[in-house]
N, C-alpha and C positions, 0 to 999 in steps of 0.2 A: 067737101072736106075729106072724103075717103081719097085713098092712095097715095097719100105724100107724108111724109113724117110730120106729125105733130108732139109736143111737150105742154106737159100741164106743170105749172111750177108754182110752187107754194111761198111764198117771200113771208120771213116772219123776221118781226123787233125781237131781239132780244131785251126779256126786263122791260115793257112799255109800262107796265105799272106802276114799278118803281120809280123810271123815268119819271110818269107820272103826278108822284107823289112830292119828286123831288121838285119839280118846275112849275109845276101846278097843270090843271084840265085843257087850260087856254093852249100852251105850248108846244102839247101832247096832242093839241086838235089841228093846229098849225104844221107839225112834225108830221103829222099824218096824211094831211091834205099838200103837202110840197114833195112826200114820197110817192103820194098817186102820179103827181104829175110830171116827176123821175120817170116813174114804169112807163105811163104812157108816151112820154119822150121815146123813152129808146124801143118801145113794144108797139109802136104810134096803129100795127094794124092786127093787133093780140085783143083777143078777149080780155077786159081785164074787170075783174069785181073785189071787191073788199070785202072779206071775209068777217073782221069782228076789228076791234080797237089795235089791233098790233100786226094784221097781216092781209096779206093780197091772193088772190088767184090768178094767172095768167095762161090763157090756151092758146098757143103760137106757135106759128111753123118755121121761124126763125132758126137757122142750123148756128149761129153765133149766140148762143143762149146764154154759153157760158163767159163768154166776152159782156155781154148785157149785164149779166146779173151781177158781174167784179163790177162794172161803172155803178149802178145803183147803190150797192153797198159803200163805195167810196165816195159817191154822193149824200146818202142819207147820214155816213158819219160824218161830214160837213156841215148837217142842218141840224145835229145836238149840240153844236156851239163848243164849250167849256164841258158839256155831258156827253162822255163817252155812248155813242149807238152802235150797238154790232147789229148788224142783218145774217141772217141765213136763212138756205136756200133748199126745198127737195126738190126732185127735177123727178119725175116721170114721161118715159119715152113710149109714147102711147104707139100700139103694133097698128101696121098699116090694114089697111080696110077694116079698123074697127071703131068703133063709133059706143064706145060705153057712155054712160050720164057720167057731168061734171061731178056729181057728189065720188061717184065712184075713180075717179083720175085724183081728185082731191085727195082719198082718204090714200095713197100710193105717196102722192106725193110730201103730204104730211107726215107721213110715217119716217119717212128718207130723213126730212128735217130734223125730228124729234132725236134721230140718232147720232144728232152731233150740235145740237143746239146750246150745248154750253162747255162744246169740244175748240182750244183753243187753236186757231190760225187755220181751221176747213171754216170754207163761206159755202157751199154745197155737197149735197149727194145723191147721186140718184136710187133710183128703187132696182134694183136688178137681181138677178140671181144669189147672187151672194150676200147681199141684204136678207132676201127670201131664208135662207140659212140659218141668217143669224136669226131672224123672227123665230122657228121652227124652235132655235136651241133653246132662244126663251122661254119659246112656251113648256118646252123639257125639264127645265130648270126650277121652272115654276110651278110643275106639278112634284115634284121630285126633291124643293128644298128640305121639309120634313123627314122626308128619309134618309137624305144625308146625313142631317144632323144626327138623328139617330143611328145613325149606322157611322157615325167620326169621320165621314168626310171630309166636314170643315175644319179648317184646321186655322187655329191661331199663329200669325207670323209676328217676327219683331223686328223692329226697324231700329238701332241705336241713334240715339240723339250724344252729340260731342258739345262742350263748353269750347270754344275756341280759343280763349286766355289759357287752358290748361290742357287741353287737349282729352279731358277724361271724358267717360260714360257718365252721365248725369241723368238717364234716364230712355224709354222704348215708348215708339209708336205700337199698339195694334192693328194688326193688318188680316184680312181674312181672307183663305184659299181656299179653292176648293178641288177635291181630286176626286174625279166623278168617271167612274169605271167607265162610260159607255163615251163620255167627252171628252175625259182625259184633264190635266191639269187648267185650272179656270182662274183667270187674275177675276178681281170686284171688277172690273170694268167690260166683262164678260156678262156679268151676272149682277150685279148691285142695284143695276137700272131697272131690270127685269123683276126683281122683287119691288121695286120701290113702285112702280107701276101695279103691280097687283097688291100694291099695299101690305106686303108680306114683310116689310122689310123691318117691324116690330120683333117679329119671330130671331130672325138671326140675329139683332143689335142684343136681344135678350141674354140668347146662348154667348153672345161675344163675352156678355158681360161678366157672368158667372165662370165663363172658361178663365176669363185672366183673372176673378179675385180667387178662382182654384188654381192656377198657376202661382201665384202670389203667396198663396198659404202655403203651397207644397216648395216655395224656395224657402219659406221663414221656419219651417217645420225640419228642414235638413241643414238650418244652420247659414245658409246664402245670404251674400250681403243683395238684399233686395232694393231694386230702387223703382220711381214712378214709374204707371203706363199712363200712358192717353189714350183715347179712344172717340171714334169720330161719331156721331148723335144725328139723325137726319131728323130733317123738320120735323114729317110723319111721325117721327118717335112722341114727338108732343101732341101729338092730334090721334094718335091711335093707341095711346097706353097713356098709365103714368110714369113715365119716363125715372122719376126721379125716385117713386116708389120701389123699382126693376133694380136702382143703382143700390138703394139703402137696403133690401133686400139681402143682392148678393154680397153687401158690406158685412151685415149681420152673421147670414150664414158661414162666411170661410172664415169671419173674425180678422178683418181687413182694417186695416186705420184708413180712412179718409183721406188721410195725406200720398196715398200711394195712386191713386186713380186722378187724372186728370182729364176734365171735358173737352172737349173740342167740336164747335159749333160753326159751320160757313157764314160770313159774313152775311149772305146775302137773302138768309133767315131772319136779321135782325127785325129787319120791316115786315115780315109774315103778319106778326097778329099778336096783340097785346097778350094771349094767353100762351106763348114763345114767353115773350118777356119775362115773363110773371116766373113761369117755371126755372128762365135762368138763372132768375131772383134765390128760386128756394135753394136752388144750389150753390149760389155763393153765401147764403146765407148758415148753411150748412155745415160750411168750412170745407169745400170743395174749391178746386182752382177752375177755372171755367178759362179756353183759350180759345181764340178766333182763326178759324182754320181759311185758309185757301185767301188773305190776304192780297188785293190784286185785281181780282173777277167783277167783281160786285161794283156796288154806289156806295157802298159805306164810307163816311170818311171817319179821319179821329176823332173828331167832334162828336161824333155819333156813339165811337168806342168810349166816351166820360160817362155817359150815361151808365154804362155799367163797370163791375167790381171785374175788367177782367183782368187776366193774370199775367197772360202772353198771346203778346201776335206773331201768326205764323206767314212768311212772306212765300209766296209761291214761286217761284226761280222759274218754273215753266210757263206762267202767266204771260199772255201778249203785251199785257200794260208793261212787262218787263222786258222785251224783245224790239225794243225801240232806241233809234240814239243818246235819247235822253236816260234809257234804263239805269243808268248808273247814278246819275243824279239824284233820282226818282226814288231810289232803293235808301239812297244816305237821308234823304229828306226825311223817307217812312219810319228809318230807324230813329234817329234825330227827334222827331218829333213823338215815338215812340216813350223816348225816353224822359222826355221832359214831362208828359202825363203819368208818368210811374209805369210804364207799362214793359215788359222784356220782349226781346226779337228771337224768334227761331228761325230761321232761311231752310225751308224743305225744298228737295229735287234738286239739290247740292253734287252736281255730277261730275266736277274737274276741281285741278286742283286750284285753278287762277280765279274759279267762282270760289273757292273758299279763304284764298290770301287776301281777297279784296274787302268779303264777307268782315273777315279776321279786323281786318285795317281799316273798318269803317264804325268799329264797335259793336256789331252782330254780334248776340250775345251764344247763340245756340245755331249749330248745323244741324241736317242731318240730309241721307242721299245716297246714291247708290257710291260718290267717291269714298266716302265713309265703310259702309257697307249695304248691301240689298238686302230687305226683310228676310229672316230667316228663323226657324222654331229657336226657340226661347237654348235649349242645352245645347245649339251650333253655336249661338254667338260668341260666348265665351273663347272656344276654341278659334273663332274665326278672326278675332278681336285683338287676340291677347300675344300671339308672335309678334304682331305690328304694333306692341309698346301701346297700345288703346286698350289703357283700364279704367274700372269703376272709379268715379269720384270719393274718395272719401267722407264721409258723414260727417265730420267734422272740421271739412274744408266747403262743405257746401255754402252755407251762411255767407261768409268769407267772398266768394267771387259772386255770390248771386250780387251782392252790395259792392261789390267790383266794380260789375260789370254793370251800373248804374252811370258811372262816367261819362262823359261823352269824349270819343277822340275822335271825331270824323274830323277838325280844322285841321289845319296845315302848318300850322303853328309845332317846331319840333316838340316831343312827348314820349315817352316811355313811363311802360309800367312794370316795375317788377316786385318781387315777391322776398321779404328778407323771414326766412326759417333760421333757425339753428346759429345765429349770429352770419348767417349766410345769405348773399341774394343769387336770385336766379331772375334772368332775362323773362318776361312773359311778353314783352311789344313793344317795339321801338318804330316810328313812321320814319318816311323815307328823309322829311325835312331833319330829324331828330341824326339817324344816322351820318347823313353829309355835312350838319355843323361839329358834329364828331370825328369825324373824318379828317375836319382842316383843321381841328386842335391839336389832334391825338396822332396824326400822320400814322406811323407805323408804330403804335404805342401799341398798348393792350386796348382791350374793347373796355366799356365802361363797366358791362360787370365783372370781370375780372379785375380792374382798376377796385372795384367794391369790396372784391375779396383777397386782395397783396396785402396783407397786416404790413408787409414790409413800404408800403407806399401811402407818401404821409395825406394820401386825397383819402384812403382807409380810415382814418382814424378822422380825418374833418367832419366827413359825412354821417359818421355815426354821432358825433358831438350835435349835428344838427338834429340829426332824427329825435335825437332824446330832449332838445329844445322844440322840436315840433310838438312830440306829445307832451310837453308839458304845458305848452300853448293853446292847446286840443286841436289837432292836428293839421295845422298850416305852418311853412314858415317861407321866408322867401330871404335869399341871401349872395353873396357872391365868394366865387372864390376861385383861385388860380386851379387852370385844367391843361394838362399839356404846354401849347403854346398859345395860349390863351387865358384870356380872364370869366368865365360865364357866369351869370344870375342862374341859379337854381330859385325852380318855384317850388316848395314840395306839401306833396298831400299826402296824408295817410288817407288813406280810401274805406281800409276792415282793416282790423285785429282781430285777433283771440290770443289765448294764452300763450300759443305756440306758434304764429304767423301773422305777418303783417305784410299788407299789399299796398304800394307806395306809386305814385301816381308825377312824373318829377317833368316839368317844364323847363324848356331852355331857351337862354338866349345870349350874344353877344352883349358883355354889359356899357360896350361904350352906345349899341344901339337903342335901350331899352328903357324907362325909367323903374328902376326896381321898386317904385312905392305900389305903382298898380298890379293891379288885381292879379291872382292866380290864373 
């Protein structure tokens, strides 16, 4: 065995538990015994042993390792049927004339794996130098977070979230940085794993928490129109504190209303452990908004999301399950079905502008992303925000589009929604079917909401006789009436009111196609 290059490779399920849980023991023994026999296919003269219920060892001098282990993975996510299976992969390039114990080749190539095992679209890594580094800085990290903290290294960022009907600030993720004299500036992806691993990661969620309901007091103390944060909870938080005791705590001390903090939980916690459950219980029960982070990754389905009181799901835009042909389909269904359980969408890692027209046009109720803006301390946003016409939502517009944005427009069916203030409408969304049957009525006329607001044009005054026959109706009406060069059925919904706005929701169609008795 001495002299020739050898690789010790770690082949690990991603989620075999869950798998597990979802399919039953049988499926999970089957899945398991049809991937040994994958390895040893393409490994036919490799060491190969089975490590525990989810992963393999193989010692093989094969120089196409990396060709092997893409077939494997493309074959084991074949053999989870309808259940998504990711495999990954550490590789260790064991030095030549040495001849260490497999436990020792093992723990190299383990290691590799662990550092990208729920990193989406790497299927391998090896152990090399630069890995070595990155271990080192861990361990730096790790002895070092406490004096950060103490000494304000870490630093709270903010990430605006956008209403896409209105285009305002409706509220900030929390994000933690760290600026570490001897490291230099550190994303959480740096460092997050490295506490969570030393189970430190109680420590910093703590400090997070208290920093933003002290940033929160000190914007409501100088008069600032303050709005939600969120903030992300890892499993461990529930297994190594009382998580919820930390929150009501720092609610007490800055003199915080509940309404201002929002949870946010990875899906794929859900199935952890009945005492997860339990906890996300006392916090809906609390009057906390509790949301489903990272949307995507996981086995959780909707189904699963009824079981609990949550508030909002957040769709992962950089998710694999979203990087596929079908991704766009995919994305309308989630929203779609989002909607029909009560539940709101927020689309995070929003980074162009054609992911957020689409977002916009399929009913997505919330952005947020670097097109938006990149996390940054709490008194840059404002300034970063506010040239580019991206301001806070109003407190008294909020109500109003949350029950908006409860609609569903993803059909294709024409649709627009817009906003009448002031005896005035303003355009909030019109789809593309909606625009082009306007387009063959109105030729080179005025667009439809400017047709809304010509007092001098007599479609101005019909439409307001309806509106005021709608709410008297309680808020449906469905009618026809001459447009341009044409005749169309209006279907009209009032969607919200309040004193001072009304968000109208208006279907179209050709009325010689259509029967105007059915349904809105």
């Amino acid at each position: 065995m001495r002299g020739k290059n050898r690789f010790c490779v770690f082949l690990n399920i991603v989620d075999m538990r869950v798998y597990s849980e979802n399919n039953g023991t049988r499926s999970a023994d089957t899945l398991l015994r049809n991937m040994r026999s994958l390895v040893k296919t393409f490994f036919p003269d490799a060491q190969v042993s089975c490590e525990n219920n989810e992963s393999f060892c193989v010692i093989t001098r094969d120089v196409s390792v990396e060709e092997k282990i893409d077939k494997i993975a493309k074959g084991v996510r074949l053999l989870g049927g309808i259940t998504p299976v990711l495999l990954k992969a550490g590789i260790y390039l064991i030095p030549r004339d040495e001849d260490p114990p497999v436990s020792e080749l093992l723990s190299y190539a383990r290691i590799a794996e662990s550092f990208i095992h729920y990193e989406d679209g790497v299927l391998f890594r090896y152990y090399d130098d630069e890995l070595k580094q990155i271990i080192s800085n861990r361990e730096y990290i790790r002895k070092h977070l406490e004096e950060a903290i103490q000494n304000g290294e870490l630093k709270v960022y903010y990430q605006p979230i956008i209403r896409t009907l209105n285009g305002c600030v409706i509220g900030y993720e929390a994000l933690t940085r760290w600026e570490d004299p001897k490291l230099g500036f550190l994303s959480p992806k740096e460092f997050i794993s490295a506490i969570e691993e030393s189970r430190q990661i109680s420590i910093l969620d703590t400090y997070m928490i208290r920093k933003i309901c002290k940033d929160l007091r000190e914007g409501l103390d100088k008069g600032i129109q303050i709005q939600s944060v969120s903030f992300n909870l890892s499993r461990l938080d529930f297994h190594l504190s009382d998580v919820f005791a930390v929150v009501e705590n720092a609610v007490k001390e800055f003199a915080i209303d509940r309404s201002y903090l929002n949870i946010e939980i990875t899906e794929k916690i859900l199935s952890e452990s009945e005492l997860i459950r339990l906890q996300i219980r006392r916090f809906t029960e609390a009057g906390y908004k509790v949301w489903v982070d990272d949307f995507g990754r996981g086995y959780s389905s909707l189904n699963t999301l009824k079981e609990f009181d949550f508030d909002k799901l957040k769709i992962d835009m950089n998710s694999a399950a979203f990087h596929t042909d079908q991704s766009g389909e995919i994305i309308i269904a989630t929203v779609t079905a989002a909607k029909r359980l009560g539940i709101r969408t927020l689309a995070e890692g929003v980074e162009t502008k054609e992911q957020f027209e689409f977002l916009r046009s399929i009913g997505c109720e919330e952005v947020q992303g670097y097109y938006i803006s990149k996390p940054l301390p709490l008194d840059e946003v404002g300034p970063f925000l506010n040239p580019k016409g991206i301001l806070p939502e109003e407190d008294a517009d909020t109500d109003l589009f949350v029950e908006a944005g409860r609609t569903d427009i993803s059909d294709k069916r024409p649709c627009s929604l817009l906003v009448l203030t002031g005896g005035r409408f303003k355009l909030l969304y019109m789809n593309r079917s909606c625009e082009r049957l306007l387009a063959e009525v109105l030729g080179n006329e005025k667009s439809l909401d400017k047709k809304l607001n010509d007092a001098e044009d007599r479609f101005y005054h019909l439409i307001r006789n309806r509106i005021s026959l709608c709410k008297e109706r309680g808020g449906d009406d469905c009618f026809v009436l001459p447009i341009g060069s044409g005749t169309l059925v209006f279907r009209l919904r009032i969607l919200s009111q309040n004193a001072d706005k009304a968000i109208l929701k208006i279907r179209l169609a050709k009325a010689e196609l259509l029967d105007i008795d059915s349904g809105n």
